[in-house]
DOVO-665353 format. One record per atom (N, C-alpha, C): residue in three letters; x, z, y negated. Coordinates in steps of 0.1 Angstrom, whole numbers, plus 5000, padded with zeros to 4 digits. Atoms other than C-alpha are relative to their C-alpha. Layout:
BEGIN
ALAXZY...
END
This chain:
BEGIN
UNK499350124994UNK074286889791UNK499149915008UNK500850084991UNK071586789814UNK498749924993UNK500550145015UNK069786599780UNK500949904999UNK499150095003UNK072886429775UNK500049915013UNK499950044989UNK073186319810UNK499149915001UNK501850084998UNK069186209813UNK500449874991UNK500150085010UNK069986029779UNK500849875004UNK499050095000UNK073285839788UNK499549945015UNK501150104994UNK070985719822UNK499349964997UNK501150095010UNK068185609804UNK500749884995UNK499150165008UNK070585379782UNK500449945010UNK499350094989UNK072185249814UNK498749915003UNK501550064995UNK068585179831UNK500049904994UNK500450115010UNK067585009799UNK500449855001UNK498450104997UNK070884779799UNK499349965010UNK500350124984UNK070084669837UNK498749934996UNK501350064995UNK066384669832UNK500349834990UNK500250045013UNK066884439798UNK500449825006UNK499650194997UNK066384019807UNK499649934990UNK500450075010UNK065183939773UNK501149874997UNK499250085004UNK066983589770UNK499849914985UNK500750045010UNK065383539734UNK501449944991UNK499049955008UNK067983429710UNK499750084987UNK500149935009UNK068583639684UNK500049924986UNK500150055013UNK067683539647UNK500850054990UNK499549915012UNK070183639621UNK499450004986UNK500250035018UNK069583729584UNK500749944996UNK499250085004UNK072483589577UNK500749905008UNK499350054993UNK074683309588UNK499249955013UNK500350104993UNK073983099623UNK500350075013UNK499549894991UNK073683249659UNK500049845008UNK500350084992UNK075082959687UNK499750095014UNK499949944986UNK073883059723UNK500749935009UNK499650124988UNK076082959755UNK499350105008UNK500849884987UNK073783079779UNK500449985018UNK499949944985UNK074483209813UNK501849965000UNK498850014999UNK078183159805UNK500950015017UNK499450014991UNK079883089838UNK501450025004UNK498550034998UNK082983219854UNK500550085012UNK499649924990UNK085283319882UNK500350115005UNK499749865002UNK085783649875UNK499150105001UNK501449875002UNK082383819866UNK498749945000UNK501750025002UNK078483739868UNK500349894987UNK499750025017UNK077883489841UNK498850064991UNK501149945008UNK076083579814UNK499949964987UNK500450095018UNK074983499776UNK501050054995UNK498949995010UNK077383439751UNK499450014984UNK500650055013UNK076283479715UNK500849964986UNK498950025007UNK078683339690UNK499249994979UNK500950025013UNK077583399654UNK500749954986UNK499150075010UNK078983169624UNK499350074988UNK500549985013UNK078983249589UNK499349924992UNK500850105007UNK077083109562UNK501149894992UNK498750165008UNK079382749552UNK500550045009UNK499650024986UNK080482759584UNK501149864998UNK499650115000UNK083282489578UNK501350025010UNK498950034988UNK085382329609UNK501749974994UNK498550035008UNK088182229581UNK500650125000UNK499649845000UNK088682629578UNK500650015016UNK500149984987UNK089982789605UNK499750154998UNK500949945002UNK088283119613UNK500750155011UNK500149894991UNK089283489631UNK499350015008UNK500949994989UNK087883609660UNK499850145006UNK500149834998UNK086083979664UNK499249905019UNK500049994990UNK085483979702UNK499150155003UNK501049875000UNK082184249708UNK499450015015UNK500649954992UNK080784419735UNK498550025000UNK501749974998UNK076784469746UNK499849904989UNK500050125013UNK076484149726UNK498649994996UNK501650035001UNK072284169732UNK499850094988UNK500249905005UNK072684439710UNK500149984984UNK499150025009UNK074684329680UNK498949934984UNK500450135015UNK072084059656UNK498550065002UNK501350005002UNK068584129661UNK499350085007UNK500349904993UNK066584449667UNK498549935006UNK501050034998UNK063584259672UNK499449965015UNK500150074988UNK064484149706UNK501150145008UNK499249914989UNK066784459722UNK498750095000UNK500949914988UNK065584719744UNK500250134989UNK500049925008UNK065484989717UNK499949994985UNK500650095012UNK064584769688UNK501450084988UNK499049995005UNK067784899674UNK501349884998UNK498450065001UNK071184679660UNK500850054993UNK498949975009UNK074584669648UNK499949934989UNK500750065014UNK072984459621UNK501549894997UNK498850074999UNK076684229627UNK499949894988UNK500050105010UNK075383969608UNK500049994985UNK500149995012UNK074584109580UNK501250084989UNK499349945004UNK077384369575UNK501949925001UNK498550074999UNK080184089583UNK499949884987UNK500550065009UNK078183879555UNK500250014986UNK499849955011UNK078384109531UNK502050024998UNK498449925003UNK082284249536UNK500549834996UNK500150165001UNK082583819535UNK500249984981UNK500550005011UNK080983809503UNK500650024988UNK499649945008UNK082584049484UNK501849985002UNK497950075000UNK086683899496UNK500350175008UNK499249834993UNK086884259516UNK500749935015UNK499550004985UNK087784099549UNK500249825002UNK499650174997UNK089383739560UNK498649905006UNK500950054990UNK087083469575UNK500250015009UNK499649954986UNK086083529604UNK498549985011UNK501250034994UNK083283439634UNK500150125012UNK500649904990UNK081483689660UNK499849985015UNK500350034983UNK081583629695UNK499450155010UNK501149894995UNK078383879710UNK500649985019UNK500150024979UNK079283899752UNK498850115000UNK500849894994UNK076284059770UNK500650055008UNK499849914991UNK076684319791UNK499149955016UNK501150064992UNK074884209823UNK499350165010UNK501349964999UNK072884519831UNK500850155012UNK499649934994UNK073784639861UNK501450045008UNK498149995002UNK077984649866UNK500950014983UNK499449985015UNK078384749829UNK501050124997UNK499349885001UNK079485089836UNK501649995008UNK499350064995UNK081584909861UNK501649934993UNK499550055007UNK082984659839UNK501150064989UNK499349915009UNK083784849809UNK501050155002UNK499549914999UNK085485149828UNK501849975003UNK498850034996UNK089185089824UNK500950015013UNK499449994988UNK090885009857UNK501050105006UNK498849964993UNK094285099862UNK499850174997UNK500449854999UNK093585509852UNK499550055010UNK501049954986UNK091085499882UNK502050075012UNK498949974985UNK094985519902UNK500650114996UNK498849825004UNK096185869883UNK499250095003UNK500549934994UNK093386019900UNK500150045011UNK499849994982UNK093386149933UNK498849935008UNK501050064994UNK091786019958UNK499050055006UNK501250015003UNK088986209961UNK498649964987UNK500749975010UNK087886189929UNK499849854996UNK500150155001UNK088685819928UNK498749965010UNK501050084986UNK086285729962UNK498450074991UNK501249985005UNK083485939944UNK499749914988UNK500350105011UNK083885759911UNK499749875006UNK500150124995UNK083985469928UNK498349965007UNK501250064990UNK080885489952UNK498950044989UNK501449975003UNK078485669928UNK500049944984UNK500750065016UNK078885499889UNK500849905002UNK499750175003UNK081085179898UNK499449935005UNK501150094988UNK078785029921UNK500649955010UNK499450034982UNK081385029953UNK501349934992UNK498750115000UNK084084829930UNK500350014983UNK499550005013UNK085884869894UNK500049875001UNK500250105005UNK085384539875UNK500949974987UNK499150035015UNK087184609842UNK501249894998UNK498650115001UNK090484399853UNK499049855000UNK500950164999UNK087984099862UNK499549974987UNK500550035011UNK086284139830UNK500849934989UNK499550045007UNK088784139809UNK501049844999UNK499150135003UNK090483789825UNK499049914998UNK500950115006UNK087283619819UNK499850024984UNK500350015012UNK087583709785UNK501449954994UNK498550075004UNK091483619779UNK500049875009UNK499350124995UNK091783329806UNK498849874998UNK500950115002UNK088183159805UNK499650004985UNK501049985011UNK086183289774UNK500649944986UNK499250025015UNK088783269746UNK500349844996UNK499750085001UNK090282949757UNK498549894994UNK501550085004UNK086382819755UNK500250004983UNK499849965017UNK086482989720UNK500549904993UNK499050105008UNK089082829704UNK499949865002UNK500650164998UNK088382499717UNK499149904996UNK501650055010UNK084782469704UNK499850074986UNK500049955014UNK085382659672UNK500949994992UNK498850035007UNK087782619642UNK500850144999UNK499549795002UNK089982989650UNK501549974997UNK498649975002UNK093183109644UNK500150035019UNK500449974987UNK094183169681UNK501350095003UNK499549865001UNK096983429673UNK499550155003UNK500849844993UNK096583809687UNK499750084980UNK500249965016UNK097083889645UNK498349924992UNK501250035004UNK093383699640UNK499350025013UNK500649974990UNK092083819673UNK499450165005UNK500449854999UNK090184159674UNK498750025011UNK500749954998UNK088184319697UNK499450154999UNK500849915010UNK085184599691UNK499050045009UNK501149964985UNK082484789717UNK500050174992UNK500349865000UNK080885129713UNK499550065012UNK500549924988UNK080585419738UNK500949945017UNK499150064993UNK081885259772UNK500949834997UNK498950125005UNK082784969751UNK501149994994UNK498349915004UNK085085169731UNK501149995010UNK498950004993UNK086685229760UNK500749865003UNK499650114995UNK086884889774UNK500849924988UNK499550075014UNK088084759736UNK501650075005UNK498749984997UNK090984999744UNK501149975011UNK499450074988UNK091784899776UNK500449854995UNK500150115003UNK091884559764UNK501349934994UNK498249995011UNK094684609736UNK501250055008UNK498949924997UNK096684799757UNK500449895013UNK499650054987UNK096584549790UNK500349874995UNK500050145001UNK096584199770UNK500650044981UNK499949985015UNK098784329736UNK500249874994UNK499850185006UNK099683949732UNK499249924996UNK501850065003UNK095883849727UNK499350074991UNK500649975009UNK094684079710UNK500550164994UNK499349885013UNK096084229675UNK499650164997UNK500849905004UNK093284499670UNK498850035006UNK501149904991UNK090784759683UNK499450034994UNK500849925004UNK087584889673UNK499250075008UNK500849944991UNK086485179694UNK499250114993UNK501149875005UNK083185369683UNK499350085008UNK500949904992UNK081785659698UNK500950005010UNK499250024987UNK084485619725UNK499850155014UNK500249904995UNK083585739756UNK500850065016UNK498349974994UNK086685959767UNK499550065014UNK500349934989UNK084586149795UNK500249915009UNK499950124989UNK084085819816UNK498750055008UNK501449974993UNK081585999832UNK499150134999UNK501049895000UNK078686259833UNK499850085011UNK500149954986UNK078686359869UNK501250075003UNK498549914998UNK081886539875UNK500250124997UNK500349835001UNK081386939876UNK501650064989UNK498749975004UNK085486959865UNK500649844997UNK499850145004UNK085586609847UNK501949974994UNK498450005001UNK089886519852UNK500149864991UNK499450145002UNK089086129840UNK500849954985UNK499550035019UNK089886189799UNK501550045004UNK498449954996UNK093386349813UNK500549815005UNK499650144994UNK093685979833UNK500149904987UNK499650135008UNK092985769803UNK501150084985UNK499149975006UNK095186009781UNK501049995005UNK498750044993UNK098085979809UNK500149764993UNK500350165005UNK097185569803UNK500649974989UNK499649985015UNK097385569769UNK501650014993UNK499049984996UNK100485719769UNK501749955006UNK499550124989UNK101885489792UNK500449824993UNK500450185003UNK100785129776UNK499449974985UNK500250085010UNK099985159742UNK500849914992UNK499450115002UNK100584839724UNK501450084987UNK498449985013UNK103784869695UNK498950004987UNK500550025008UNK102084979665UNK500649924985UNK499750085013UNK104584739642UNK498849895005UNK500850125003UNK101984469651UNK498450005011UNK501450024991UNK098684599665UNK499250164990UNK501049885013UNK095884839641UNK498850045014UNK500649924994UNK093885089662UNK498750054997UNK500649925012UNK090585209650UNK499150105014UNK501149894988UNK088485539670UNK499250074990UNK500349955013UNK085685739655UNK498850075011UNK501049904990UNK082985999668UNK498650054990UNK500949965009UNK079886129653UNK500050205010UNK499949804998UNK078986539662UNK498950035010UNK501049984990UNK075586479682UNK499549925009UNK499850084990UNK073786369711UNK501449985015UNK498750074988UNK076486169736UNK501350104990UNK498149965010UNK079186209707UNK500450124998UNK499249834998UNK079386599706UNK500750015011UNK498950024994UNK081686509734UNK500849974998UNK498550095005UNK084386339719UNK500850064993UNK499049975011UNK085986549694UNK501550065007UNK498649965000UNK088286729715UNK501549935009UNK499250134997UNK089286439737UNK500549934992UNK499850075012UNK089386259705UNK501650044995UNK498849885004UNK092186539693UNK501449965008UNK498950004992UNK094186469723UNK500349864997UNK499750124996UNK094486129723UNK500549924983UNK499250005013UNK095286119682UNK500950065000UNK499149915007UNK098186369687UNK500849875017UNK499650124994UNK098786029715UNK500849904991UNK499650085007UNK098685799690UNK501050014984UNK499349975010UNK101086029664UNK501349965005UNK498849984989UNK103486049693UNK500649845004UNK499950144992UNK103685659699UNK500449934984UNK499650065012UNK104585579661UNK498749924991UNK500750065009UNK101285499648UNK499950134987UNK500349945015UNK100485619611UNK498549924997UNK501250075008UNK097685519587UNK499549864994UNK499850215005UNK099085149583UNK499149915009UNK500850084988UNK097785079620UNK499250075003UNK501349974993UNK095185339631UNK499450114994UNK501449935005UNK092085529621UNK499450065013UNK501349934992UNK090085789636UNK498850064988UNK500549945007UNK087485929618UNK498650075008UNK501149934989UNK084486159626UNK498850014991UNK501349985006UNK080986159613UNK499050085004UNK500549874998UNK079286479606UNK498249925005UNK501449984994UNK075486469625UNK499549875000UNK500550144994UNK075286099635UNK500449985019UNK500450024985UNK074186029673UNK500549915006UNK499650074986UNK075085809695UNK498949854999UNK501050125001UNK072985479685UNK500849934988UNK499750165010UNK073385119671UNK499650044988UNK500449985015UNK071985279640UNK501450094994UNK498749905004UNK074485539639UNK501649884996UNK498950065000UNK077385249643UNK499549894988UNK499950145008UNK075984979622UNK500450004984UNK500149955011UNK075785229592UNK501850034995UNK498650015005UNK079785269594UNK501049875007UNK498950134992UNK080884919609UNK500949924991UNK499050085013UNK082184789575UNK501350105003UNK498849894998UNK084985079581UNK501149985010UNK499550094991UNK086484919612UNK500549874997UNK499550145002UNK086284559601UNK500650004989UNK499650015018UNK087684629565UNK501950045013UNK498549974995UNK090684809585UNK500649885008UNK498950084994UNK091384559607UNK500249864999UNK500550145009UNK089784239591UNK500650004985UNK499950045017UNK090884299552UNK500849954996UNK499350095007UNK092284069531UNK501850114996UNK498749925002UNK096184159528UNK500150024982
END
């Protein structure tokens, strides 16, 4: 455990240390930057919005909604010279009529309130309050962020969105997608704003919440959550998914609990996907290699 631990610090570090403001170059398709994105809610920070190739404003266009956005187009410039390779795997599914049109909106993470950000709020209150004041002072940095996040991304971000892009602006063309604490935050997301957004893509989801906790209660909190607030599966598609090593040999049996969640709440195979990938890690490589699997589910052509 105390590899795993070292590892999922390191990746944090990285994140904070990481000020590369390069833009990213795609293989395919057109990357716009709004840089330093401003708002009342959260730090600002880079926006990376990535069009396809024939990019036309007469169209109108979906909208995947991504997490750790520095991450997403170009390994050439992240802090692990790793991507989700987005541009190229939304290019192809494009190509071949597998999935509707549709454009990429990259949000960065800003470094250091990520763990913050992305840790779903309201759960923090089914804890007790010791266990809350610790979570709180030693991995949120004195203050949960996630509610803040998420209204700069429904009250300011979106509205930007749709305004300067040709979209559908329906929660049925509106998806968001994050791996690891982004997973989580994708879920939180669907479940606090079902009217915004139709569908989820959480990879690697990470049900622990944290690495520090001798008798870790917080996967019970976002299972109580869950429970609680997931959206109506007549009109919202779910997707979760784990690999076996690394970080992700955590997840399966929280994973377990929180599928016999989503049996119990009326979803089936129409709206949600779990799936598990034998001896894949915990990296942008690991995700980029099954990301057509998510967007086919919740992007594909009817």
């Amino acid at each position: 455990m105390s590899k795993l631990i070292v590892a999922f610090i390191c990746t944090f570090i990285m994140f904070a240390a990481e000020s590369i403001a390069q833009i990213p170059v795609p293989v395919k398709g057109t990357i716009v930057r709004h840089e330093m994105f401003a708002s009342a809610f959260v730090d600002a920070r880079n926006i990376d919005v990535w069009l396809p190739e024939n990019y036309d404003v007469n169209k109108k266009y979906a909208v995947l909604y991504m997490h750790d956005g520095q991450m997403l187009y170009d390994a050439a410039i992240t802090w692990n010279k790793q991507e989700w390779q987005v541009d190229e795997i939304v290019s192809q599914l494009l190509s071949q009529n597998q999935i509707i049109d549709c454009i990429v909106v990259g949000i960065w993470n800003n470094g250091v309130y990520r763990h913050s950000e992305y840790f779903p709020q309201t759960p923090i209150s089914y804890l007790s309050k010791d266990v809350q004041d610790t979570l709180i002072k030693n991995e949120l940095q004195q203050q949960p962020r996630s509610d803040a996040y998420l209204k700069f991304l429904v009250t300011e971000l979106k509205p930007f969105i749709d305004k300067t892009y040709s979209t559908y602006t329906d929660k049925n063309h509106t998806m968001i997608a994050g791996s690891s604490m982004g997973g989580l935050i994708s879920m939180y997301a669907i479940c606090e704003y079902p009217e915004v957004f139709g569908g989820a893509a959480c990879l690697s989801t990470h049900w622990p919440g944290s690495l520090q906790a001798p008798e870790n209660v917080i996967p019970l909190a976002f299972q109580d959550y869950l429970s609680k607030h997931l959206p109506s599966p007549d009109s919202h598609k779910i997707y979760f998914d784990f690999g076996t090593t690394t970080l992700d040999q955590l997840y399966e049996p929280h994973q377990i609990k929180v599928d016999s969640i989503m049996k119990q709440k009326g979803y089936t195979e129409k709206n949600w996907m779990t799936r598990k990938f034998e001896g894949e890690p915990h990296t942008e490589q690991a995700w980029s290699k099954r990301l057509h699997i998510p967007l086919t589910f919740l992007l594909g052509q009817e």
